[in-house]
ZAMARGU-4260 file (C-alpha; in steps of 0.2 Angstrom, whole numbers, plus 5000, padded with zeros to 4 digits):
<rodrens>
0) 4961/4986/5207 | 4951/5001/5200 | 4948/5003/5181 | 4961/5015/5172 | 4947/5026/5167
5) 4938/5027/5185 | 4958/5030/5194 | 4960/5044/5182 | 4943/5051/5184 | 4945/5051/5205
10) 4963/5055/5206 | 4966/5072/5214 | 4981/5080/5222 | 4983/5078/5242 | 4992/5087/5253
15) 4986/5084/5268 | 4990/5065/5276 | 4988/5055/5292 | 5005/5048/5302 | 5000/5031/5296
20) 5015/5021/5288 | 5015/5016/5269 | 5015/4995/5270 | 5031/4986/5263 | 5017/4981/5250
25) 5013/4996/5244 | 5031/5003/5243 | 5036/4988/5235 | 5020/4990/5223 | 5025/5009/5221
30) 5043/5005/5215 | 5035/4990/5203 | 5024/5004/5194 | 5039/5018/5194 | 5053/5002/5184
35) 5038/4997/5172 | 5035/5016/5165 | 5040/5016/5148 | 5056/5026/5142 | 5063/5030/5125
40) 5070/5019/5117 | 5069/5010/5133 | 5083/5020/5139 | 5078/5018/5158 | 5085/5035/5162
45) 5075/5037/5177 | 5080/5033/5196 | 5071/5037/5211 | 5075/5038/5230 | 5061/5033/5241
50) 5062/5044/5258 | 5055/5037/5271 | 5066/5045/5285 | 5057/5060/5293 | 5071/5071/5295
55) 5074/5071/5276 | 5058/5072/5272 | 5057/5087/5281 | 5073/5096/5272 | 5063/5089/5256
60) 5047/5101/5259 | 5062/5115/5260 | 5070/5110/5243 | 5062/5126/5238 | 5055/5143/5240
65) 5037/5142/5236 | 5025/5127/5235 | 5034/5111/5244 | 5028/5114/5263 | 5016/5100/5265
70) 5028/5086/5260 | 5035/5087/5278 | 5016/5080/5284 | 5019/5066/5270 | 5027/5047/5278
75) 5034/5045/5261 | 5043/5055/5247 | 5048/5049/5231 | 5061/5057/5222 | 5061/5058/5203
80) 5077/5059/5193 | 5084/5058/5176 | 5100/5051/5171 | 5107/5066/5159 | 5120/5056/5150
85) 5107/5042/5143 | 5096/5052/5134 | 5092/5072/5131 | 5073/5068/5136 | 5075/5062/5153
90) 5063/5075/5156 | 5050/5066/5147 | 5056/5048/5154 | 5053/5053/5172 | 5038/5063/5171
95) 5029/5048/5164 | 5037/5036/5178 | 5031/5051/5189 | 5011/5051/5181 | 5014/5031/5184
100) 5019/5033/5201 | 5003/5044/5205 | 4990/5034/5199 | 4997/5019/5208 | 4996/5026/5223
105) 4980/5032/5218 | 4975/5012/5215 | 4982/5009/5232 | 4971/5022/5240 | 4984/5034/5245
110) 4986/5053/5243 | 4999/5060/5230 | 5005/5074/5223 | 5019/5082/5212 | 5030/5096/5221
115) 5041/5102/5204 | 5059/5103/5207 | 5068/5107/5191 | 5071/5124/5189 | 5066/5129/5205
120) 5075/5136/5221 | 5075/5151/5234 | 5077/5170/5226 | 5094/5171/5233 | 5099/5159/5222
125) 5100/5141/5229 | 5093/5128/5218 | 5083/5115/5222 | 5095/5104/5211 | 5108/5109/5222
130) 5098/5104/5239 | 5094/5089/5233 | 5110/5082/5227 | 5118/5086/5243 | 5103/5080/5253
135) 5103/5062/5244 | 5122/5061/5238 | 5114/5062/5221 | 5129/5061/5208 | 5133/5073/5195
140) 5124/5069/5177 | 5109/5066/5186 | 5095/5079/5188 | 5078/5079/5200 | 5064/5083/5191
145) 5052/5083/5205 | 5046/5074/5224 | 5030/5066/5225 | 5021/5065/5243 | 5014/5050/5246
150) 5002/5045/5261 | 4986/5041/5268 | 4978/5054/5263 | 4967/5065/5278 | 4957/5075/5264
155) 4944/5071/5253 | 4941/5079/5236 | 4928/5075/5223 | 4930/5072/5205 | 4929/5084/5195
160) 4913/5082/5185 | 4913/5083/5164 | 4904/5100/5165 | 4923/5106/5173 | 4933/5099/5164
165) 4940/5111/5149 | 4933/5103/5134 | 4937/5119/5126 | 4956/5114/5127 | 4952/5099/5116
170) 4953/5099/5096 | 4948/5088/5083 | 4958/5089/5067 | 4965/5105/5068 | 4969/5118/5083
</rodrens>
């Protein structure tokens, strides 16, 4: 296991990954990290659907118009999804399960990245809500907030070094 400081540090998004399988290990470790995020009012209003099936990983990377392509090269997708009914900030619940989800994967040494699903879709009006729900039999009052590509990654990027990162964007006290 890598320090938290030194996984945040290294963590960067990849979106290009080798054919090689995720281990019944690591899936296993990936779902641990995803049911131990913490929620409001430990509401749990998350769910997930792990994809490991090609043909649906593929209709994933065309859950929308712009931006999801490279999930098809991904051996696994994670679905992220709020429960509607449990709480009014199931937004907030799953994207910390989903910032959980990429720094284990990170630990593990696999590629990750976030693909955004809510309020996205195709000009002509399909909804990448819509896509999913169908694809995944996802039942009404539940909402995906985004898919996250998961594999061994084949691309390497470097840290980004403190002189890059936008300390400008950081206030002590007051804006």
């Amino acid at each position: 296991m890598n320090s938290l400081s030194q996984l945040i540090a290294e963590r960067r998004s990849c979106r290009k990954f080798t054919a090689e399988p995720i281990s019944a290990d690591a899936l296993m470790q990936l779902k641990r990290a995803a049911l131990s995020s913490p929620t409001s009012k430990n509401c749990r209003s998350w769910e997930f659907v792990f994809v490991q099936d090609k043909a649906k990983i593929e209709a994933l990377s065309k859950s929308k118009e712009h931006g999801a392509a490279f999930v098809a090269g991904a051996p696994l997708a994670i679905v992220v999804l709020g429960n509607t009914a449990k709480t009014d900030i199931w937004v907030e619940d799953a994207s910390i399960a989903a910032s959980f989800l990429l720094l284990q994967a990170a630990d593990l040494g696999l590629g990750a990245t976030w693909v955004q699903l809510r309020g996205r879709g195709y000009a002509d009006g399909r909804t990448a809500q819509g896509i999913i729900k169908e694809l995944l039999n996802v039942p009404d009052g539940v909402e995906a907030l985004a898919v996250i590509a998961v594999g061994h990654p084949d691309e390497t990027h470097r840290p980004y070094s403190d002189d890059r990162l936008p300390w400008a964007q950081v206030h002590d006290e007051k804006f």
